[in-house]
PDB file of N, CA, C and O in Angstrom:
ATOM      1  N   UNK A   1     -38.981 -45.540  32.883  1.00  0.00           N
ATOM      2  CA  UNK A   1     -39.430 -44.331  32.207  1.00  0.00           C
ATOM      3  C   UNK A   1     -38.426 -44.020  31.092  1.00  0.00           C
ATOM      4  O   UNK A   1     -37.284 -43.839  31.515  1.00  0.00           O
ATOM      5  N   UNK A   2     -38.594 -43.910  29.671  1.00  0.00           N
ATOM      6  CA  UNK A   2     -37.655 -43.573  28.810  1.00  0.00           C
ATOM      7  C   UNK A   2     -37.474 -42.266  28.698  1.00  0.00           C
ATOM      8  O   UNK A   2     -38.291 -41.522  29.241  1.00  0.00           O
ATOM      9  N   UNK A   3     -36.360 -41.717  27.966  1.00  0.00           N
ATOM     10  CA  UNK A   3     -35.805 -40.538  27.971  1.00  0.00           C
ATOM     11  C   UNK A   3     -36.839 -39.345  27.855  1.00  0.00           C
ATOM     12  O   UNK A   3     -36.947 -38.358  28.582  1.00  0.00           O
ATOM     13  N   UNK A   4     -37.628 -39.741  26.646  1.00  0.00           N
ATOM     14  CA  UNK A   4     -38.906 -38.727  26.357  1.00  0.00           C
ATOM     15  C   UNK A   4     -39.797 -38.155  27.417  1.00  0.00           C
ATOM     16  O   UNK A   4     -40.135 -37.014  27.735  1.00  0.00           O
ATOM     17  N   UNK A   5     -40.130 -39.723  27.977  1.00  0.00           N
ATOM     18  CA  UNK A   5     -41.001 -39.246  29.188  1.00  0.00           C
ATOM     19  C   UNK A   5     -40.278 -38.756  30.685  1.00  0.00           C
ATOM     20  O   UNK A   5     -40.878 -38.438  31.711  1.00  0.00           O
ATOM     21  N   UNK A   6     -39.046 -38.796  30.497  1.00  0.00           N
ATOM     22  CA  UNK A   6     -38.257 -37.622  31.428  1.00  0.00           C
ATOM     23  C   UNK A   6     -38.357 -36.685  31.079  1.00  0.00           C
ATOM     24  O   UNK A   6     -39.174 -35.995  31.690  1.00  0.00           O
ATOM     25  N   UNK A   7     -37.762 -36.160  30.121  1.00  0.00           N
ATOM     26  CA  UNK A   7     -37.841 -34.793  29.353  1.00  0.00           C
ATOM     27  C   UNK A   7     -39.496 -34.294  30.026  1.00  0.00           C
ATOM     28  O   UNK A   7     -39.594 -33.428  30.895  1.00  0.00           O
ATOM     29  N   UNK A   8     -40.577 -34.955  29.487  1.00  0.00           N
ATOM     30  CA  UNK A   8     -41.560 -34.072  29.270  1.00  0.00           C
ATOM     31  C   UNK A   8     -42.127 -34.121  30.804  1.00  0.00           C
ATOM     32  O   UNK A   8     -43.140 -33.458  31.025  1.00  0.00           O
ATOM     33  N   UNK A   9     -41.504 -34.912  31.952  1.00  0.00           N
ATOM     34  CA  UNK A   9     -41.874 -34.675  33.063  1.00  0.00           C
ATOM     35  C   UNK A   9     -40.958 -32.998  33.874  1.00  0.00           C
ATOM     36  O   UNK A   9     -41.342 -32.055  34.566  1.00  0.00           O
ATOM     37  N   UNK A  10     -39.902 -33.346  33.379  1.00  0.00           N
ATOM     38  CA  UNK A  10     -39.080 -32.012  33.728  1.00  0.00           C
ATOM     39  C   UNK A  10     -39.357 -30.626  33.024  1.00  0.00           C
ATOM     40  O   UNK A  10     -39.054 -29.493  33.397  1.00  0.00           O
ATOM     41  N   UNK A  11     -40.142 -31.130  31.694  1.00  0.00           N
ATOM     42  CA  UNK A  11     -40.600 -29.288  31.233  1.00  0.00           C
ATOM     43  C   UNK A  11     -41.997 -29.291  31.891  1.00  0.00           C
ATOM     44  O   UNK A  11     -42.685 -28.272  31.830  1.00  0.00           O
ATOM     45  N   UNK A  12     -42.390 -30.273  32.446  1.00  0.00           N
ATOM     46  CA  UNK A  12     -43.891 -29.756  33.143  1.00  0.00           C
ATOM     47  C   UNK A  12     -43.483 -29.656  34.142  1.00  0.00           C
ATOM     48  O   UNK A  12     -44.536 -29.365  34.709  1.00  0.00           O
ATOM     49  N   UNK A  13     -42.519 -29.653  35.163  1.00  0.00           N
ATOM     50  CA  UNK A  13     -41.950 -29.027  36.459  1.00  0.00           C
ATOM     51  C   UNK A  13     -41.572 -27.442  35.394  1.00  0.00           C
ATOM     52  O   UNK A  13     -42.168 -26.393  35.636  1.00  0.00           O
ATOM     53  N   UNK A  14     -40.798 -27.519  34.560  1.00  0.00           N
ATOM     54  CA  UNK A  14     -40.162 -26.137  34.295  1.00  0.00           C
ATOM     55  C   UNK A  14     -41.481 -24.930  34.217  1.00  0.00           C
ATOM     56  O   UNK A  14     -41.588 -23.957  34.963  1.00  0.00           O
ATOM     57  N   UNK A  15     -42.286 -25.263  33.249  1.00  0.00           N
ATOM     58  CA  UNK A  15     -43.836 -24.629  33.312  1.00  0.00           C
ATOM     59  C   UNK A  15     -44.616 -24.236  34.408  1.00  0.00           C
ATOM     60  O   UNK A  15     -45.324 -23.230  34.360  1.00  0.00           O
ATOM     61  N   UNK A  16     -44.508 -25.185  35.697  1.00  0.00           N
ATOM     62  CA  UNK A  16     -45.236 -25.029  36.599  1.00  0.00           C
ATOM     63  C   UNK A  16     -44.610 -23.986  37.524  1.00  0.00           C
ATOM     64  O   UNK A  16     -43.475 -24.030  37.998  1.00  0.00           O
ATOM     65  N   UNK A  17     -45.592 -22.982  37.713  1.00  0.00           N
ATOM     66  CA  UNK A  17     -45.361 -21.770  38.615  1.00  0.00           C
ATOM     67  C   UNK A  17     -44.697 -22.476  39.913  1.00  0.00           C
ATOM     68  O   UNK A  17     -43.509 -22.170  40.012  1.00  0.00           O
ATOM     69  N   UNK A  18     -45.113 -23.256  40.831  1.00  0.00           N
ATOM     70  CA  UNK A  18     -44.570 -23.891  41.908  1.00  0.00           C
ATOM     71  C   UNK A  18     -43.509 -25.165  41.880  1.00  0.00           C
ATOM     72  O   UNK A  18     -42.457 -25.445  42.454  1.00  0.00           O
ATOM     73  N   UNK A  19     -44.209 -25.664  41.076  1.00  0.00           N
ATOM     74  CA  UNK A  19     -43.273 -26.865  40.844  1.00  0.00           C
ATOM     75  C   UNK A  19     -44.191 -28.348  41.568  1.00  0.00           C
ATOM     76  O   UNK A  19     -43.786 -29.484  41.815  1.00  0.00           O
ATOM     77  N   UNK A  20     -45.349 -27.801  41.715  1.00  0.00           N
ATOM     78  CA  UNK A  20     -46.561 -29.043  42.518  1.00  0.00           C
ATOM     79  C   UNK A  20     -47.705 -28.691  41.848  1.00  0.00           C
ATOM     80  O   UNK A  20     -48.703 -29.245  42.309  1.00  0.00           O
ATOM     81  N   UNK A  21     -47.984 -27.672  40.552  1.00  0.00           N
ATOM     82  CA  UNK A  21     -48.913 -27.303  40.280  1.00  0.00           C
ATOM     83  C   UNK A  21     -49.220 -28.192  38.787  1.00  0.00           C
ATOM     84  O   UNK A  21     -48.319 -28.370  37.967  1.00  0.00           O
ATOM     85  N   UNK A  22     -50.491 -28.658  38.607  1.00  0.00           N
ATOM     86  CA  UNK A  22     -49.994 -30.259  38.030  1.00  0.00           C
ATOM     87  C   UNK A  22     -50.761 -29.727  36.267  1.00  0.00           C
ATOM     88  O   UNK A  22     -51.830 -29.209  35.945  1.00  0.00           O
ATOM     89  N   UNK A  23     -49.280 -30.301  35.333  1.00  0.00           N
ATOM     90  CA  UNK A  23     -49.829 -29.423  34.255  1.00  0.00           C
ATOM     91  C   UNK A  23     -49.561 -30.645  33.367  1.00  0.00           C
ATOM     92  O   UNK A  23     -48.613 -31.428  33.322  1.00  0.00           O
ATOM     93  N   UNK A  24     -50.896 -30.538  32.561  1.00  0.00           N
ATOM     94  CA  UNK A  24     -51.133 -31.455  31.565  1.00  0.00           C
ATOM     95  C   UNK A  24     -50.375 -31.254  30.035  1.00  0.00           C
ATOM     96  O   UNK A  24     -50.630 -30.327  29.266  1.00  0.00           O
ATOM     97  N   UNK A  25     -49.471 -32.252  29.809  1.00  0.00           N
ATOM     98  CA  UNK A  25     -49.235 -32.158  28.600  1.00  0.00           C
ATOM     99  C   UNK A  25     -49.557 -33.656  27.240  1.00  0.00           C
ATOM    100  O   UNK A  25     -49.042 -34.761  27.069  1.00  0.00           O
ATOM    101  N   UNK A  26     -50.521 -32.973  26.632  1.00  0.00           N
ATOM    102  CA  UNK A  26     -50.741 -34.543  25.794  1.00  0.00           C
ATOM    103  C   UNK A  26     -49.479 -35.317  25.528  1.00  0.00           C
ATOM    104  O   UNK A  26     -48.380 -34.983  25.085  1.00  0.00           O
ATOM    105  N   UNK A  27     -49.897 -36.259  25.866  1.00  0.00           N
ATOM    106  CA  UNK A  27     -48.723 -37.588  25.843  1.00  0.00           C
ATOM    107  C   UNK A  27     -48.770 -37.754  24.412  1.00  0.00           C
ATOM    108  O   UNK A  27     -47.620 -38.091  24.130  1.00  0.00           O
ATOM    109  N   UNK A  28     -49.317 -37.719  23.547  1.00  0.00           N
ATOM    110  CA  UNK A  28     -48.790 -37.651  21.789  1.00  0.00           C
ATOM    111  C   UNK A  28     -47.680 -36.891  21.291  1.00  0.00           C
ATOM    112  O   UNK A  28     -47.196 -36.913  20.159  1.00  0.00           O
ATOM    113  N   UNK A  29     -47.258 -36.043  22.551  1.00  0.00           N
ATOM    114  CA  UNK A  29     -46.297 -35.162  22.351  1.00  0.00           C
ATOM    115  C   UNK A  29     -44.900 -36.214  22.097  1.00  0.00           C
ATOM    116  O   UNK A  29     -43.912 -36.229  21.362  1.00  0.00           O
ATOM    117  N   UNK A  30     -45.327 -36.826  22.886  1.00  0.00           N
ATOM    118  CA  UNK A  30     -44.114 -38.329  22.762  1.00  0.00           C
ATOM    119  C   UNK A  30     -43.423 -39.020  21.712  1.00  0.00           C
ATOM    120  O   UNK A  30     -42.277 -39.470  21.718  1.00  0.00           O
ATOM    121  N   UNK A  31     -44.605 -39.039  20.486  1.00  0.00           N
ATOM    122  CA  UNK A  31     -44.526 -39.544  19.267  1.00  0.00           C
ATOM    123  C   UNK A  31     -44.326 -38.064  18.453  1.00  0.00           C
ATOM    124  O   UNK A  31     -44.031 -38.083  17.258  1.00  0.00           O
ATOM    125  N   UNK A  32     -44.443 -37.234  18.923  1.00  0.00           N
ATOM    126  CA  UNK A  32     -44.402 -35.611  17.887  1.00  0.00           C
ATOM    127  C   UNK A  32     -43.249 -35.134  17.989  1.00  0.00           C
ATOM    128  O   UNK A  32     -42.623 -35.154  16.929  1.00  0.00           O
ATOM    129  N   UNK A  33     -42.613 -34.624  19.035  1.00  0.00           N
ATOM    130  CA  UNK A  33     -41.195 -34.542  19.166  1.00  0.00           C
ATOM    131  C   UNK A  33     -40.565 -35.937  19.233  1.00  0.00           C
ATOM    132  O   UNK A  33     -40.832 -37.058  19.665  1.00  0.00           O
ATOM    133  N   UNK A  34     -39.415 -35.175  18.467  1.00  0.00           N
ATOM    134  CA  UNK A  34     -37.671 -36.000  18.781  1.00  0.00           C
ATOM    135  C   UNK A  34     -37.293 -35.412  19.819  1.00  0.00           C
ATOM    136  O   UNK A  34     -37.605 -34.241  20.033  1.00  0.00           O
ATOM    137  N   UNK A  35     -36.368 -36.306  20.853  1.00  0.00           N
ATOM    138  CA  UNK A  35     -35.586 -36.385  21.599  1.00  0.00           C
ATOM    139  C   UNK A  35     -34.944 -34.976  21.449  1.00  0.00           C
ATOM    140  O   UNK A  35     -35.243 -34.256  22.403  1.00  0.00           O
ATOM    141  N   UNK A  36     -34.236 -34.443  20.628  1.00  0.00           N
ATOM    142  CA  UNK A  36     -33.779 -33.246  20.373  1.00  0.00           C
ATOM    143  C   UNK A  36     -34.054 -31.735  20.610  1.00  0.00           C
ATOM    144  O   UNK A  36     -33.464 -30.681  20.847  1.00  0.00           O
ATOM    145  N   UNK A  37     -35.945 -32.515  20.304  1.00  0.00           N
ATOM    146  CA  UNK A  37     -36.637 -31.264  20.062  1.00  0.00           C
ATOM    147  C   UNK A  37     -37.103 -30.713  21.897  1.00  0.00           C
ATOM    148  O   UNK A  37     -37.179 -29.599  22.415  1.00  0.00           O
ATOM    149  N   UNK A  38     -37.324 -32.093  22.421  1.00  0.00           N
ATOM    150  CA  UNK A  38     -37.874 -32.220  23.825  1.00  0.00           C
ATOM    151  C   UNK A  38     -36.543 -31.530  25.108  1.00  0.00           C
ATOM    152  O   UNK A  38     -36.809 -31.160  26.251  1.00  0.00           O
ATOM    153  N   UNK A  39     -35.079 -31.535  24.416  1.00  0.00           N
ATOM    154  CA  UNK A  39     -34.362 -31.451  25.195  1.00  0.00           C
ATOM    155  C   UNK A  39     -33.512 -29.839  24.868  1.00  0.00           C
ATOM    156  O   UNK A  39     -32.742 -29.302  25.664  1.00  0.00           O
ATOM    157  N   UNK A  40     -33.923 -29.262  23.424  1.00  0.00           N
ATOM    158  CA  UNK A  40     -34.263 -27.674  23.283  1.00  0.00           C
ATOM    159  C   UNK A  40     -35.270 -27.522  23.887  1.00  0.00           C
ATOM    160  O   UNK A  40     -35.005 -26.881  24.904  1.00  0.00           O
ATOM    161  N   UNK A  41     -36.271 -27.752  23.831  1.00  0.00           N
ATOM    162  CA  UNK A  41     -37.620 -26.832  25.278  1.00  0.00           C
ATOM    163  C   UNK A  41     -37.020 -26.815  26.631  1.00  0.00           C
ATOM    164  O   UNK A  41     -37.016 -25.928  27.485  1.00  0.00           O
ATOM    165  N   UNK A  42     -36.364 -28.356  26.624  1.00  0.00           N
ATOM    166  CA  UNK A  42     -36.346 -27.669  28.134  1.00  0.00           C
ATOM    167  C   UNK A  42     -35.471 -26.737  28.599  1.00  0.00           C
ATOM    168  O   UNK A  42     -35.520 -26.035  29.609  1.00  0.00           O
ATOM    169  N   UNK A  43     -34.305 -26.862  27.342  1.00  0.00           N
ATOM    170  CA  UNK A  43     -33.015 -25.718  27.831  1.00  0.00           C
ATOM    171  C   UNK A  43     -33.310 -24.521  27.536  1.00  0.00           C
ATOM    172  O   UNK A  43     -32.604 -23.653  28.049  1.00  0.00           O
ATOM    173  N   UNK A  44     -34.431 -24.094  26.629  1.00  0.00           N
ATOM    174  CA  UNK A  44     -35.038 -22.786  26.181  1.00  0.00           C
ATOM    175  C   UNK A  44     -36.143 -22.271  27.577  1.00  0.00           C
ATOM    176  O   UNK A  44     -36.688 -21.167  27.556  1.00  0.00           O
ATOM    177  N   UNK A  45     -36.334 -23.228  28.689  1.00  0.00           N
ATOM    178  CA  UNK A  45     -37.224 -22.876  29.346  1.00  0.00           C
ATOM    179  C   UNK A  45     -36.307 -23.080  30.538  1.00  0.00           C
ATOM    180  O   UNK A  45     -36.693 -22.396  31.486  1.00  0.00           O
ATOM    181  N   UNK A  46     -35.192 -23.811  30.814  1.00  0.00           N
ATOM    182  CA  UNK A  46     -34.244 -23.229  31.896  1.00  0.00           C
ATOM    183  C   UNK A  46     -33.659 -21.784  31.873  1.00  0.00           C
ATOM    184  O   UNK A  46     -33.669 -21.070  32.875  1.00  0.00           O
ATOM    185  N   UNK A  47     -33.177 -21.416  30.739  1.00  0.00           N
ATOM    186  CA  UNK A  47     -32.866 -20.160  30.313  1.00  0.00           C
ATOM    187  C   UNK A  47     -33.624 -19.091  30.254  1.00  0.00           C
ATOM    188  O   UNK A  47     -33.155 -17.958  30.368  1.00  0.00           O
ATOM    189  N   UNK A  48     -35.519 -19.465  29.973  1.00  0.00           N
ATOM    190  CA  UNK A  48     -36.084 -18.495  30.362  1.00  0.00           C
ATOM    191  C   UNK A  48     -36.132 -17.726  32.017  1.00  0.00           C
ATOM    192  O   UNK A  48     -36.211 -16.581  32.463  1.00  0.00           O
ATOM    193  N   UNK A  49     -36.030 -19.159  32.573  1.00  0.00           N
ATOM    194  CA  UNK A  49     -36.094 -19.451  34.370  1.00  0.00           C
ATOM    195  C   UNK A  49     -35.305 -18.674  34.979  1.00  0.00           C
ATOM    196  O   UNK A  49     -35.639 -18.071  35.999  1.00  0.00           O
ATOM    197  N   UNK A  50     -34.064 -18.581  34.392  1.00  0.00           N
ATOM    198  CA  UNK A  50     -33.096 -18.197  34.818  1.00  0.00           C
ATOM    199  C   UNK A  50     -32.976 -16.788  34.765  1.00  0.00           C
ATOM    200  O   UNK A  50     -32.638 -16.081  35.714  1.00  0.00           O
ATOM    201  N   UNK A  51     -33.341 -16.302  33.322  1.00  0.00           N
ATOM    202  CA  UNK A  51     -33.325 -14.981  33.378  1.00  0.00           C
ATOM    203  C   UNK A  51     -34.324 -13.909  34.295  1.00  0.00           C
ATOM    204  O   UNK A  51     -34.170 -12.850  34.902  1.00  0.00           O
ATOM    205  N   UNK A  52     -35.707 -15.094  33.933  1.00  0.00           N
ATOM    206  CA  UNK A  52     -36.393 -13.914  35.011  1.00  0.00           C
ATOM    207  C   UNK A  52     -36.212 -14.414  36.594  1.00  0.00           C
ATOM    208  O   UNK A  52     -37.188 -14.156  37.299  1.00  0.00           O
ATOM    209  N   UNK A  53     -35.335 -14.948  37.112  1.00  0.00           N
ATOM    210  CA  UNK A  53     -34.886 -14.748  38.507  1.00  0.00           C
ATOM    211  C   UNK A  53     -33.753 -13.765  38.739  1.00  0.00           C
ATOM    212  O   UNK A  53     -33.484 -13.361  39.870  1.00  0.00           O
ATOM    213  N   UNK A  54     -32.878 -13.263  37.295  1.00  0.00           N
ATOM    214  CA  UNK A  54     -31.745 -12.548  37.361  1.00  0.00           C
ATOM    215  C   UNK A  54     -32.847 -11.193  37.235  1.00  0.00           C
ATOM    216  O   UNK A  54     -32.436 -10.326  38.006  1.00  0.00           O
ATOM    217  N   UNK A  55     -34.033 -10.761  36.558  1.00  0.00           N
ATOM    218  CA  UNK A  55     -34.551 -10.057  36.392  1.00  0.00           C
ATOM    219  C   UNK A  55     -35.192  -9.366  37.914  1.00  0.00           C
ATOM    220  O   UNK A  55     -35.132  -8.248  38.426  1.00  0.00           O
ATOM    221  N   UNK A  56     -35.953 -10.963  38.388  1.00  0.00           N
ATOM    222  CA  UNK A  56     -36.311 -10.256  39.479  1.00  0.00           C
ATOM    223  C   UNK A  56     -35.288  -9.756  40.355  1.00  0.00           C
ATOM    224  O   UNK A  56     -35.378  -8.545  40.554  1.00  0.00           O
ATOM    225  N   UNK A  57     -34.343 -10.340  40.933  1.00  0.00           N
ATOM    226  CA  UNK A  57     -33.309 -10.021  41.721  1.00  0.00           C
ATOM    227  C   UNK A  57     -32.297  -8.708  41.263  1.00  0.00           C
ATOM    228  O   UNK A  57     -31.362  -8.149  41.837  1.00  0.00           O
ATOM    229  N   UNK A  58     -32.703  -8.586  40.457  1.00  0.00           N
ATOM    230  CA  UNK A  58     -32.167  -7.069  40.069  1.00  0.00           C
ATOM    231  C   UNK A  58     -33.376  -5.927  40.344  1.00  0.00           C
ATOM    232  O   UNK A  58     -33.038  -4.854  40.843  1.00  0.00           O
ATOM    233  N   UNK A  59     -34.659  -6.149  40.041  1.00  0.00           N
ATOM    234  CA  UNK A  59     -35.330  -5.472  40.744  1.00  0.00           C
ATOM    235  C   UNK A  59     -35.901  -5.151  42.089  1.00  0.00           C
ATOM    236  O   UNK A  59     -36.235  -4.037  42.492  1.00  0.00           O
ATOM    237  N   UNK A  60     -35.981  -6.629  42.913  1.00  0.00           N
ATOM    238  CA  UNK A  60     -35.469  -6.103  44.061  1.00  0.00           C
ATOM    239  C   UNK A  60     -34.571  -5.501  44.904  1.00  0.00           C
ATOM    240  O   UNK A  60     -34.766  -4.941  45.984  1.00  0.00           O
ATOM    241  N   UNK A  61     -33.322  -5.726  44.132  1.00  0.00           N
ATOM    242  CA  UNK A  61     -31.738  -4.664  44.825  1.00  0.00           C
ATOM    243  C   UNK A  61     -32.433  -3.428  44.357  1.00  0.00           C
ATOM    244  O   UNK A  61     -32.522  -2.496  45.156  1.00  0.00           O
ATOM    245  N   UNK A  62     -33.017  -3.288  42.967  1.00  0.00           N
ATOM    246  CA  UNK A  62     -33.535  -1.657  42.983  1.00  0.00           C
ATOM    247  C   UNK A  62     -34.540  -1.136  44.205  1.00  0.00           C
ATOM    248  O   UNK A  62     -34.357  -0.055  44.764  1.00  0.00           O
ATOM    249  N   UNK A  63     -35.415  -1.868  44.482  1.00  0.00           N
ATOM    250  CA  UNK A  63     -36.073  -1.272  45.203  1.00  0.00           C
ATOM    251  C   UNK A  63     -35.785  -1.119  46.565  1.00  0.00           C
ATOM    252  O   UNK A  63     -36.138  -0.184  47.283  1.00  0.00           O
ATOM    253  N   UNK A  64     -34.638  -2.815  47.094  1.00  0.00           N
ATOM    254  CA  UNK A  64     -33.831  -2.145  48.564  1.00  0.00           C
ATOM    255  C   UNK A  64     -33.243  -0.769  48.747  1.00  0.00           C
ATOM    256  O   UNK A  64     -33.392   0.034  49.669  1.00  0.00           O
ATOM    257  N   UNK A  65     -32.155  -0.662  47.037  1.00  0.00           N
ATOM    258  CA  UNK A  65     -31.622   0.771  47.175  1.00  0.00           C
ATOM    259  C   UNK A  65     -32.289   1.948  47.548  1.00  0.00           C
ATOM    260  O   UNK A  65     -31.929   2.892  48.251  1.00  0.00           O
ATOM    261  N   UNK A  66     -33.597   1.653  46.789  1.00  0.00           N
ATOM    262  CA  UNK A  66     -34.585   2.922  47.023  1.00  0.00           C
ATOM    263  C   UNK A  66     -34.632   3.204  48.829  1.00  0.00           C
ATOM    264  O   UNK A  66     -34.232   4.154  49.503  1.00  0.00           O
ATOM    265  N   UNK A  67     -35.246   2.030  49.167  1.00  0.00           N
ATOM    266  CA  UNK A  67     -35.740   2.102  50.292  1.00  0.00           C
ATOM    267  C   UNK A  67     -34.900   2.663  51.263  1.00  0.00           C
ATOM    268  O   UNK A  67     -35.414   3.374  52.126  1.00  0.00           O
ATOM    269  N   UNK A  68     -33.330   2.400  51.266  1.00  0.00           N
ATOM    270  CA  UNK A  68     -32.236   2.147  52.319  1.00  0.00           C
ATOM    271  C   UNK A  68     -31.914   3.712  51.963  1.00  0.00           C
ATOM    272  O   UNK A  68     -31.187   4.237  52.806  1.00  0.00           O
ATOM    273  N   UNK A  69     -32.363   4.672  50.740  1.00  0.00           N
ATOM    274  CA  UNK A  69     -31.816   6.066  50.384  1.00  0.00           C
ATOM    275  C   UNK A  69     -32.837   6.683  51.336  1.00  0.00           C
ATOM    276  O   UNK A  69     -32.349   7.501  52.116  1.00  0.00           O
ATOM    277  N   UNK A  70     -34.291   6.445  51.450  1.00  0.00           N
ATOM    278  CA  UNK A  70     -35.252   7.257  52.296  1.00  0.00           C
ATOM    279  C   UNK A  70     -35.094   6.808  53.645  1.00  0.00           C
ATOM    280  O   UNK A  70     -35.766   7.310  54.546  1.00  0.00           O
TER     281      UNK A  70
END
């Protein structure tokens, strides 16, 4: 498997709500992006990942707090 088609197997795990949920990306994408371009998506979409788990997990401590005050 060459580099490209790693890349674009790991941003279709990053995309997928579960991570088994099976998401099509045209394989011309292969010849359309550079290497460069394939390996900014995916760090722009780890970073999205990341934030909304810091997001959620901050809103759930809000709502334990709530709960643990009543």
């Amino acid at each position: 498997m060459s580099e490209k088609e790693e890349l674009i197997k790991d941003i279709k795990e990053l995309i997928s709500v579960d991570g088994k949920e099976a998401i099509d990306i045209n394989p011309n994408y292969l010849e359309y992006f550079q290497l460069d371009e394939l390996i900014s998506i995916k760090e722009k979409l780890l970073s999205r990942k990341s934030k909304i788990k810091e997001t959620t997990l901050l809103f759930l401590d809000e709502i334990y707090e709530k709960t643990k005050e009543e």
